[in-house]
BAZANU-794703 format. One record per residue (C-alpha): residue number from 0; residue in one letter; chain; x, z, y. Coordinates in steps of 0.2 Angstrom, whole numbers, plus 2048, in hexadecimal, padded with zeros to 3 digits. Layout:
N
+------+------+-------+-----+-----+-----+
! resi ! resn ! chain !  px !  pz !  py !
+------+------+-------+-----+-----+-----+
!  NUM !    a !     A !   X !   Z !   Y !
...
+------+------+-------+-----+-----+-----+
//
This chain:
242
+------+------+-------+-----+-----+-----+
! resi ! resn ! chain !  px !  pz !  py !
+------+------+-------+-----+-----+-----+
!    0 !    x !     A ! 20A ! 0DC ! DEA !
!    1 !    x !     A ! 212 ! 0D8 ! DDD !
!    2 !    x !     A ! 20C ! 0D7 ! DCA !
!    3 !    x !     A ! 215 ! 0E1 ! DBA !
!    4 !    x !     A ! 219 ! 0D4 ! DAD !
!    5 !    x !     A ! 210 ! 0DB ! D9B !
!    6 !    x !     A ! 218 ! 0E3 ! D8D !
!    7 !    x !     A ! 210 ! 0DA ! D7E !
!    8 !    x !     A ! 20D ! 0DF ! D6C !
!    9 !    x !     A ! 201 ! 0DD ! D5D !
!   10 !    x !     A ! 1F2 ! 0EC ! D5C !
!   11 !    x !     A ! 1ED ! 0E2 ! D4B !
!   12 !    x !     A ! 1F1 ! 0D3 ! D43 !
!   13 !    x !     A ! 1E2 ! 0C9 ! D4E !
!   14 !    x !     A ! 1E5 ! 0D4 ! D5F !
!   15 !    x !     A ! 1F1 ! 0D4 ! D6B !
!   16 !    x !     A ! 1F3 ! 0E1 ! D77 !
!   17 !    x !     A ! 1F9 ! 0DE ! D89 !
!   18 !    x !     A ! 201 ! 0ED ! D92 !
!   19 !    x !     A ! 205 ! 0ED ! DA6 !
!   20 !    x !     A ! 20E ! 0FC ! DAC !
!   21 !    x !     A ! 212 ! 0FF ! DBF !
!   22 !    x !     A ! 221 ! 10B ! DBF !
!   23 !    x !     A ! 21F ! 112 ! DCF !
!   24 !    x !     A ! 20B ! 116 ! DCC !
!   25 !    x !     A ! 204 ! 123 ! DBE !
!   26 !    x !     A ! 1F5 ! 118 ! DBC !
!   27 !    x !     A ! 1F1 ! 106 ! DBE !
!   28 !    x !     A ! 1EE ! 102 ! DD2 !
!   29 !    x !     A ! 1DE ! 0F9 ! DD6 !
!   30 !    x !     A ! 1E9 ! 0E8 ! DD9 !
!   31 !    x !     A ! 1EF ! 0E7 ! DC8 !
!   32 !    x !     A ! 1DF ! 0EB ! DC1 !
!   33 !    x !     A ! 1D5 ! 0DD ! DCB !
!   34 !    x !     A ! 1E3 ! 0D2 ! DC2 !
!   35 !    x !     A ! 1E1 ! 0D7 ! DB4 !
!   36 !    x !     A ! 1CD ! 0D4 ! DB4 !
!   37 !    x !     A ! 1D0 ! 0C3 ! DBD !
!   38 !    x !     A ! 1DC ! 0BF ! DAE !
!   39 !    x !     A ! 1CF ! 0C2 ! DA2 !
!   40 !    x !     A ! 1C3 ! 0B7 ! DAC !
!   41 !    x !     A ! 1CC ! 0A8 ! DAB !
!   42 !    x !     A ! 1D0 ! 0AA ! D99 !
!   43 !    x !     A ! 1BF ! 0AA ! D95 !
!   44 !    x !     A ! 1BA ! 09D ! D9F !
!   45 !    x !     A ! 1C6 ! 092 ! D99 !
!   46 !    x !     A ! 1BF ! 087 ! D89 !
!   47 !    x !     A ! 1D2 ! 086 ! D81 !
!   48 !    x !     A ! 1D6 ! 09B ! D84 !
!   49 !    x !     A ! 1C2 ! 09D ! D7D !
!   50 !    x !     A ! 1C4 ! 094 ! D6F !
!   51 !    x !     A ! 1D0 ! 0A0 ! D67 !
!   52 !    x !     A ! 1CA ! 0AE ! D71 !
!   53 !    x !     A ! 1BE ! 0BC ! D68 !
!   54 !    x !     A ! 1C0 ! 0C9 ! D73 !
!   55 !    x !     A ! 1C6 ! 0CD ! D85 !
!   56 !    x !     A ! 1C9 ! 0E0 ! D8A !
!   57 !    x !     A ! 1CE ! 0E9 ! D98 !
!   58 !    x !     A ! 1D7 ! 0FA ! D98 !
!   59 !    x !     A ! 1DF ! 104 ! DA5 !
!   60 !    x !     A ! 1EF ! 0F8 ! DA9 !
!   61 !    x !     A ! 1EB ! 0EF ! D97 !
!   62 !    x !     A ! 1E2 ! 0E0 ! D91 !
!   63 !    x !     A ! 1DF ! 0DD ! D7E !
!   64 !    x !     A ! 1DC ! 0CC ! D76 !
!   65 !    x !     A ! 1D1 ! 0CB ! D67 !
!   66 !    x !     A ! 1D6 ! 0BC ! D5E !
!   67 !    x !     A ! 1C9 ! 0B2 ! D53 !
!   68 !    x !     A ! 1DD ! 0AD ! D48 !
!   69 !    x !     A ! 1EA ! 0B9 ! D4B !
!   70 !    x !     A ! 1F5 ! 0A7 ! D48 !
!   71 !    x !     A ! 1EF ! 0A1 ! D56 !
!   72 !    x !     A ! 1F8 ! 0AE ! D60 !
!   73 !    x !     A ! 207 ! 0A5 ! D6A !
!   74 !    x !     A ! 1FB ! 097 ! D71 !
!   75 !    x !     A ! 1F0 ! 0A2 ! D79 !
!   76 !    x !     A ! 1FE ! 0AC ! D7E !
!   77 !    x !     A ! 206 ! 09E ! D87 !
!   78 !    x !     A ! 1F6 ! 098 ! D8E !
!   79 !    x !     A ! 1F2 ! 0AA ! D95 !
!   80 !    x !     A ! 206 ! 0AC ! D9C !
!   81 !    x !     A ! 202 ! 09A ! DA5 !
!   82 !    x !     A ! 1F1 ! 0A3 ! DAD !
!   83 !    x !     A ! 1FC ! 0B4 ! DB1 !
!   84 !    x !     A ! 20B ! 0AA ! DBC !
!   85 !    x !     A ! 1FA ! 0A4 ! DC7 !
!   86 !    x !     A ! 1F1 ! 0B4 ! DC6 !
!   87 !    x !     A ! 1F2 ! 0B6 ! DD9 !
!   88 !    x !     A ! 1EA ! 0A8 ! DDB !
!   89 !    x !     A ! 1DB ! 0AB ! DCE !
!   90 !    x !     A ! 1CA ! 0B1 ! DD6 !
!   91 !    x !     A ! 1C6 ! 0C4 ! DD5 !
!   92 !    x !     A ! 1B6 ! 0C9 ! DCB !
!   93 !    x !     A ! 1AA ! 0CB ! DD7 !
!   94 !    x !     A ! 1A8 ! 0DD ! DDE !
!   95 !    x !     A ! 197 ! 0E7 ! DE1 !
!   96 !    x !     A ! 196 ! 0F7 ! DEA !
!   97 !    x !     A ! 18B ! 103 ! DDF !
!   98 !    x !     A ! 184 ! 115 ! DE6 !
!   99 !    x !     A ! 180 ! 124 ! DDC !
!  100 !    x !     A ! 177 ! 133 ! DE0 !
!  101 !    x !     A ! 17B ! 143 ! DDB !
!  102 !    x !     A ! 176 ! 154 ! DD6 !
!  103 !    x !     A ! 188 ! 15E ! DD9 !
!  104 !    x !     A ! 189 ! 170 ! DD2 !
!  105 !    x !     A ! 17D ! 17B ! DC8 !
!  106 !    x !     A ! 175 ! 175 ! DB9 !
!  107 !    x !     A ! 17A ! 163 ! DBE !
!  108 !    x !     A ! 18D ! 167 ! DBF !
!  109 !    x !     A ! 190 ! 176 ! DB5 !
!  110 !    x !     A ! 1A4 ! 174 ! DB7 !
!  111 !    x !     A ! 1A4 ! 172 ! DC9 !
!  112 !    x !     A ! 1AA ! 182 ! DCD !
!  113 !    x !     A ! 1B8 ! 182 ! DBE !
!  114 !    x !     A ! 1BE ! 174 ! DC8 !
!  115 !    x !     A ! 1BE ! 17B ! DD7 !
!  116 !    x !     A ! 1C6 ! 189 ! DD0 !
!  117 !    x !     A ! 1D5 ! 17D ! DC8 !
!  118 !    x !     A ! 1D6 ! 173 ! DDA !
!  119 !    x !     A ! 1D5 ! 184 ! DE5 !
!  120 !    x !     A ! 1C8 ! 17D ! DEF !
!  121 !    x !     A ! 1B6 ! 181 ! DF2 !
!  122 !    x !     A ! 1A8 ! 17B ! DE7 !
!  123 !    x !     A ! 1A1 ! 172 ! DF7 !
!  124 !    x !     A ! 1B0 ! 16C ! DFA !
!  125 !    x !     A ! 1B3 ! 163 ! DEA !
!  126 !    x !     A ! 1A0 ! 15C ! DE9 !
!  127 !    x !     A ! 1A5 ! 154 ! DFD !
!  128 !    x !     A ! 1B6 ! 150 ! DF8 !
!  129 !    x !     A ! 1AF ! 145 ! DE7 !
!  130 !    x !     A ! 1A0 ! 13E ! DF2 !
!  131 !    x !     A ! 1AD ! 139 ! E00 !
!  132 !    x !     A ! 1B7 ! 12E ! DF3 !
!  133 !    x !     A ! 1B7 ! 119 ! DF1 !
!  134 !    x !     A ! 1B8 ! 117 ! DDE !
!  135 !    x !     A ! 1BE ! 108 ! DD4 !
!  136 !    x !     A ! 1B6 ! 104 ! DC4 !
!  137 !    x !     A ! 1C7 ! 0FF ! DBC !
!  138 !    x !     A ! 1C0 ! 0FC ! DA8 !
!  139 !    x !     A ! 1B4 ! 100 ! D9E !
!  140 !    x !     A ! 1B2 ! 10B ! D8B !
!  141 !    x !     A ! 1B1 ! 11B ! D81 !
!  142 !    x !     A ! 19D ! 119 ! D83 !
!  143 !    x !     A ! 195 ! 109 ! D87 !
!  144 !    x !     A ! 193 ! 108 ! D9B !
!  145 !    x !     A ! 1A0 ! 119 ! D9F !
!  146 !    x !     A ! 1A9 ! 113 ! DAC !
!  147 !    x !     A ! 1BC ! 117 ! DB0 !
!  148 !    x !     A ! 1BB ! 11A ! DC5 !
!  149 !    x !     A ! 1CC ! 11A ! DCC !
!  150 !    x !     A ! 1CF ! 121 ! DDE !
!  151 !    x !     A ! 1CC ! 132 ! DDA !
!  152 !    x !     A ! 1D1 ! 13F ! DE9 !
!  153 !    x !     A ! 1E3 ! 145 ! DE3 !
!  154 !    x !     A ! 1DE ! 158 ! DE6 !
!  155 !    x !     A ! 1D1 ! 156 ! DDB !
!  156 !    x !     A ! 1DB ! 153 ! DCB !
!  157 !    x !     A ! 1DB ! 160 ! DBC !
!  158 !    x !     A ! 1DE ! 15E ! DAA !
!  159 !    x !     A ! 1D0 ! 158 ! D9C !
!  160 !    x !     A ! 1C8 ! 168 ! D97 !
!  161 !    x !     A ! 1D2 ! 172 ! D87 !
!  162 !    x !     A ! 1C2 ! 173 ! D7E !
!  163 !    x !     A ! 1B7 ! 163 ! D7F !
!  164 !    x !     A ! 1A3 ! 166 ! D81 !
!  165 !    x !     A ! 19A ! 15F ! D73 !
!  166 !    x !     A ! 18B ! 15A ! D7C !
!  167 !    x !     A ! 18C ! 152 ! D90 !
!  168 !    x !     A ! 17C ! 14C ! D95 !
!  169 !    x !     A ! 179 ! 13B ! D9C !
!  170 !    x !     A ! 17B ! 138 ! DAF !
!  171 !    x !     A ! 189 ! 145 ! DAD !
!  172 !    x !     A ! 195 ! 141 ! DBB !
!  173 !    x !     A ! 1A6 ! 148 ! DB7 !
!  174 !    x !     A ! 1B9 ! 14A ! DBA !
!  175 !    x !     A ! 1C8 ! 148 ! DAE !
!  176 !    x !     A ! 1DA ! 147 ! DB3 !
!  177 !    x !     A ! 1DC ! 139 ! DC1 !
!  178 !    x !     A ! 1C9 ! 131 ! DBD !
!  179 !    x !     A ! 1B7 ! 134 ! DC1 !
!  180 !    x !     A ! 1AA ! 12E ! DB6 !
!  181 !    x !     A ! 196 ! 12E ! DB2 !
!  182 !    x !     A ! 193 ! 132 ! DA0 !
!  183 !    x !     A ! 185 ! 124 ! D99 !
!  184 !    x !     A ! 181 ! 12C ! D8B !
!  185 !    x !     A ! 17F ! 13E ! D84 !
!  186 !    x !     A ! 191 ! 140 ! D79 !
!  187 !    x !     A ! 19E ! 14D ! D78 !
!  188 !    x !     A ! 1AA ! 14C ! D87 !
!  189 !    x !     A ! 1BB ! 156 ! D8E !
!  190 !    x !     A ! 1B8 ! 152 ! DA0 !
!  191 !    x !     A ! 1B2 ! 15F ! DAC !
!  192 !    x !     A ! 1A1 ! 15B ! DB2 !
!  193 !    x !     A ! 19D ! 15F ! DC5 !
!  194 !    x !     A ! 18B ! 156 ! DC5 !
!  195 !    x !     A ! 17E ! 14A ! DC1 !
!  196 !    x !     A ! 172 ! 13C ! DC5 !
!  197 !    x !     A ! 164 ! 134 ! DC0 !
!  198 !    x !     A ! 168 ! 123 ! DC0 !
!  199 !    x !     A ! 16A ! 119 ! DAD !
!  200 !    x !     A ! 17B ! 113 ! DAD !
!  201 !    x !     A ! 178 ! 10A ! D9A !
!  202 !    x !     A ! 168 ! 103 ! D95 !
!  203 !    x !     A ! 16A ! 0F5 ! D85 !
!  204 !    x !     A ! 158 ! 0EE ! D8B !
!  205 !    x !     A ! 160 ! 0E7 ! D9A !
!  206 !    x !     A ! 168 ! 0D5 ! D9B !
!  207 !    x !     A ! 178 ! 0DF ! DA3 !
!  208 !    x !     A ! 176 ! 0F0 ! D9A !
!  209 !    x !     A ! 185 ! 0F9 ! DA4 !
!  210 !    x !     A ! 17F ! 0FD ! DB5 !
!  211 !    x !     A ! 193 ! 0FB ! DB9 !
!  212 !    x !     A ! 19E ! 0EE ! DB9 !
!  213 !    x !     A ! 1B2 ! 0EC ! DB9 !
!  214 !    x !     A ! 1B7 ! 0E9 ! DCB !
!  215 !    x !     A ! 1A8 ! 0F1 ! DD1 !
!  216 !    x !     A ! 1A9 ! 100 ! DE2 !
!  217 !    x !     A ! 1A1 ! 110 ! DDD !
!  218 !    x !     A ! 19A ! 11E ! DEA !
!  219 !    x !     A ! 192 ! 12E ! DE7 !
!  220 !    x !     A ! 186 ! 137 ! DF2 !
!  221 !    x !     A ! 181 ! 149 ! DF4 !
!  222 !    x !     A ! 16E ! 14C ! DEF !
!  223 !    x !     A ! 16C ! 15F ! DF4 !
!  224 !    x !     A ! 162 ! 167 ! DE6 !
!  225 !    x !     A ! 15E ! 17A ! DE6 !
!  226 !    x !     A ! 166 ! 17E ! DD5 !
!  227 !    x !     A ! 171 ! 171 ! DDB !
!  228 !    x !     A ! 181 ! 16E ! DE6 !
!  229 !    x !     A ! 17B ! 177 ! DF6 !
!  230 !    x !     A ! 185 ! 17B ! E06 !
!  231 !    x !     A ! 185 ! 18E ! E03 !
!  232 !    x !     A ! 195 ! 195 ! DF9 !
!  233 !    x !     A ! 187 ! 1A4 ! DF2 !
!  234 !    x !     A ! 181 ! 197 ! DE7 !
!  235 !    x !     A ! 18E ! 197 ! DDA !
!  236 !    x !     A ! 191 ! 1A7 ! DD0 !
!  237 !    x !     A ! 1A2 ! 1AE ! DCE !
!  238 !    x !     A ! 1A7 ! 1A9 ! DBC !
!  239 !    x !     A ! 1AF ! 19C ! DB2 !
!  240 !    x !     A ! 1A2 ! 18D ! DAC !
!  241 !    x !     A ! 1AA ! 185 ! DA1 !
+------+------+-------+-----+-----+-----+
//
């Protein structure tokens, strides 16, 4: 497959930003972003790219690098366009497979049946349809340890609520445009949310404080609860949740 050549421009006058677009995709396909994540690698395990390197980050078909000396720019930019001609040949991040129960519906997913109002499907249906899906954790930000999971079932797009909440609980498993995500924390949020689950995905006590990881496969399971996601459509009243 091949790989998009970067559009390249200054964010600041010590960052560069690094742009990939695929025209024929509306998002950055899994490929591209393992590339992008084994790019970031290399530079940071390489003593001449780490000596002018602050910062590596990865977006959705984006890298930024934060520069110690914005001077020091076309160096490093040579050194990382040397790396990118190879990138095929760079190992990819090592990949883990995590699972994540959930609480679909009810109290735990108080958007779930908006959503399936947008989609035109059942409730059940969208709570089996999102726990059927492979998800890619293609980058990470907005709260420390959320999680952008790519692979999201086409027919279960919809639009970023009009009025954001101003409090989504942690564990919140949610939906927004072409993504799924877990809110780590509590914050505000536009994203619908269709469920929960217990597990901590960001504790700053642990050596690795995100429970996630670029590169890493994400699948949800059903946990039936009786305020919950249930297999009976006269658990979810007739009106709008959001």
């Amino acid at each position: 497959m091949s790989i998009p050549e970067p559009r390249i421009s200054f964010a600041t006058e010590n960052a560069i930003l690094l742009k990939f677009t695929e025209p024929s995709l509306n998002a950055p396909s899994d490929h591209l972003q393992s590339r992008l994540h084994a790019l970031a690698d290399a530079l940071q395990d390489d003593n001449r790219a780490r000596a002018l390197l602050e910062d590596v980050v990865i977006g959705p078909g984006s890298m930024l690098l934060v520069l110690y000396d914005g001077r020091q720019a076309a160096p490093l930019l040579q050194w990382a366009e040397s790396l990118w001609l190879n990138v095929a040949s760079l190992p990819e991040r090592p990949s883990r497979t995590v699972q994540i129960p959930v609480h679909y519906g009810g109290e735990a997913g108080p958007d779930l049946v908006h959503v399936a109002r947008l989609t035109g499907l059942e409730p059940e249906e969208v709570a089996l349809r999102h726990s059927q899906g492979t998800y890619r954790v293609h980058c990470l930000g907005f709260l420390a340890g959320f999680a952008y999971l790519a692979g999201l079932d086409p027919s279960l797009h919809c639009a970023r609520k009009a009025t954001p909440a101003l409090r989504i609980a942690p564990g919140s498993i949610a939906i927004g445009g072409r993504n799924t995500g877990i809110y780590p924390a509590e914050s505000p949020g536009g994203w619908h949310i269709i469920g929960h689950t217990k597990r901590r995905l960001f504790d700053p006590a642990q050596h690795e404080p995100a429970l996630l990881r670029a590169g890493d496969t994400v699948r949800f399971e059903i946990i039936p609860t009786a305020d919950g996601f249930v297999h009976s459509k006269t658990a979810y009243p007739q009106q709008d949740t959001q």
